[in-house]
C-alpha positions, 0 to 999 in steps of 0.5 A: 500500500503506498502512502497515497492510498494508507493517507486517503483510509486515514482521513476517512476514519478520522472523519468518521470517528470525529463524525461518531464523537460529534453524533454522542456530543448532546448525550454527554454529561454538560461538563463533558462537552468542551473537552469532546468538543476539542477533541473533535476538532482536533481530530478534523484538523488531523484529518484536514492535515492528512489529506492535504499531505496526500495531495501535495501533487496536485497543489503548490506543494511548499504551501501545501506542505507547510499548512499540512504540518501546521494543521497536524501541530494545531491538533496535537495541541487541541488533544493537550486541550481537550484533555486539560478540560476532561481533567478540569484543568485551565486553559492556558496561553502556552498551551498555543504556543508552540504549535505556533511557534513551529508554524512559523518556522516550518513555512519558513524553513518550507518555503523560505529556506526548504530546509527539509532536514530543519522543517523534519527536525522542527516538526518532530520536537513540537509534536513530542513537546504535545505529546509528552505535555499530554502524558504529563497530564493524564498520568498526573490523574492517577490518583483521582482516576483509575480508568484503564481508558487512560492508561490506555490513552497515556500508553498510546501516546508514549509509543507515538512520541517514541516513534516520532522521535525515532523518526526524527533520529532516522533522519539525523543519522541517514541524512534528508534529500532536498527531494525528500517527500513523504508520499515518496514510495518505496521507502518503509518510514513513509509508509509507518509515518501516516500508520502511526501518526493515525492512531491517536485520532482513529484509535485516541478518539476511541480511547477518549469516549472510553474515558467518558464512558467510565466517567458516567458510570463512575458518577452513577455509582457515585450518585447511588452511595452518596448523599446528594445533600450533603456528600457523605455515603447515603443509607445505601453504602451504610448498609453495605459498610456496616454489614461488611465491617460486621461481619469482620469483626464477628470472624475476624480474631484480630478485629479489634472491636468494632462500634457505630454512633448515631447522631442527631441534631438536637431541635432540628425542626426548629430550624426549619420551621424558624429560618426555612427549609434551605436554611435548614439543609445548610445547617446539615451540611455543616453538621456533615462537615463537622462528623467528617472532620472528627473522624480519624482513620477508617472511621466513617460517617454517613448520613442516615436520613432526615438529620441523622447521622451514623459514624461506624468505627473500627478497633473500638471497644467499650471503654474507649466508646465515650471519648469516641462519642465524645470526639463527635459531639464536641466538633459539632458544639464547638463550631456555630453554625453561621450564614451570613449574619445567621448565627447558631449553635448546634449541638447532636445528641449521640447513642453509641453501641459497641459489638457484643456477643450476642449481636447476631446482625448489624440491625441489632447493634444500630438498633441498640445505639437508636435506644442509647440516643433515645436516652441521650435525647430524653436526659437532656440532649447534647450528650454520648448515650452508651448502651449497656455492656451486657443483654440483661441490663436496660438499655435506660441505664447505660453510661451517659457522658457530655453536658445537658442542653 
């Protein structure tokens, strides 16, 4: 196949692709669609260089030439964008600038000078500089997003710059004629150069919408275990947790306990019915801001419903439960809530209830911290109810700690 001809295909499956992409745009997330957006105009200014490439016979080849590498340089740099976007990062003024610094010297080295070795080497080093700030930025994500759809991406990006710089390397070492032409036949680097240099809008434009198809589906599942209100895990995930961790702790003879507080907001209808309802959810996701911050390792709060809250901890045993409880309440009543001119002191009444050998479900033990709440709010809320060590003993007489309301 000669160069003509692999040019030709790949220009049509970059139109394609970009023609793809173009069609799932309004399916996209809103946030999704700059980065999309940029990623297919970067794929049509590939596939405007890639048939321009092909037809340098039939035109004044230098200018052809010139804008074909300019176009090709222009859409490395709307990837480094279009990533930068998907990731959430700024768009910034050096992200232009050396596709344009290399547009001004490769037509002056095409049709000033026609330095072909020059325009080869000037060429190759502003693709690689895009390239390798592409990669900086997709395997600075590593930690926030594990998608294999990225790793594939930064992986294709590597091999594309490895060649490209191999290329230039090539080219260095054999020398260029001044006739030297890409479409030339018979010559294998003219015919891996469209090979390779088509696969970051063929199969890059592939691997992008993988990337937001996992973004989706990661949301989802995000949406399905978090509270929308106020960020913590919903009811759902508390479950889930919470039958997990407890069953652990049953089986588990390194387990060093295990306990859950439930929290809840004292007068909260008060609130509500004072100051509104908006204000109201403020107020719960300052309390939510509060739990999250006094808590310490895998201790994990969640929020149960209404003004509810559940805090499960690891490694807890009965005599380290008050401080534990204690550490909740007091984040909470030592930071006022405020909005605006709006200022009020919160307080949470909290039961807390630590694994014992007669608790044979998780139920069981978040039944027994909603009795040793029921407690803290009926003895004068703003204090750590525990419930009792042993099944015998009325839950009414567990220990209470904190200061009355």
């Amino acid at each position: 196949m000669d160069p003509v001809t692999i040019f030709f295909i790949a220009t049509l499956m970059m139109l394609a692709n970009g023609g793809v992409l173009g069609l799932m745009h309004k399916d996209l997330p809103l946030p999704m669609r700059p980065a999309a957006a940029s990623w297919r105009i970067a794929t049509l200014l590939f596939a405007g260089g890639s048939i321009l490439f092909a037809a340098q016979g039939l035109n004044p080849p230098a200018y052809t030439l010139a804008l074909a590498n300019a176009l090709v340089m222009f859409g490395f740099t709307g990837y480094l964008r279009a990533l930068r976007q998907f990731y959430g990062l700024k768009d910034q003024l050096w992200v232009m600038v050396p596709a344009a610094l290399g547009t001004v010297a490769v037509f002056w080295l095409t049709l000033g000078t026609a330095d072909v070795g020059g325009r080869i080497l000037t060429v190759s080093v502003v693709w690689s500089v895009l390239m390798v700030a592409c990669i900086v930025v997709l395997v600075s994500q590593e930690r926030r997003d594990g998608a294999r759809s990225r790793r594939v991406m930064a992986g294709l990006f590597t091999a594309v710059a490895l060649f490209v710089l191999f290329r230039a390397g090539y080219f260095v070492v054999i020398g260029v004629n001044p006739a030297f032409s890409v479409l030339g036949a018979g010559a294998w680097m003219n015919i891996a150069t469209p090979m390779v240099a088509a696969t970051l809008p063929v199969i890059g434009t592939t691997a992008f919408l993988l990337m937001c198809s996992e973004r989706i589906r990661r949301q989802w599942e995000r949406a399905a275990s978090t509270d929308y209100l106020t960020g913590l895990p919903n009811r759902r995930t508390l479950v889930e947790m919470g039958l997990k961790r407890f069953e652990q702790a049953r089986t588990s003879a390194a387990s060093g306990g295990f306990g859950l507080a439930i929290v809840d907001i004292d007068h909260f209808k008060r609130i509500n019915d004072e100051h509104g309802h908006e204000m109201g959810d403020v107020a719960l996701k300052h309390v939510a801001g509060r739990l999250q911050s006094a808590c310490r390792g895998a201790e994990l709060p969640a929020r149960q419903g209404g003004e509810e809250f559940v805090v499960l901890f690891d490694n807890l045993q009965l005599h380290d439960a008050p401080a534990a409880g204690e550490r909740l309440r007091q984040a909470v009543a030592q930071a006022p809530f405020t909005a605006g001119d709006l200022v009020l002191p919160l307080t949470v009444s909290i039961g807390l209830a630590v694994l014992r050998a007669d608790d044979t479900h998780f139920d069981s033990l978040l039944r027994r911290a909603d009795e040793a709440l029921y407690v803290a709010k009926a003895t004068g809320r703003n204090r750590v109810e525990i419930a009792p060590e042993r099944a015998m003993e009325p839950s009414s007489t567990g220990s209470g700690v904190g200061l009355p309301a």
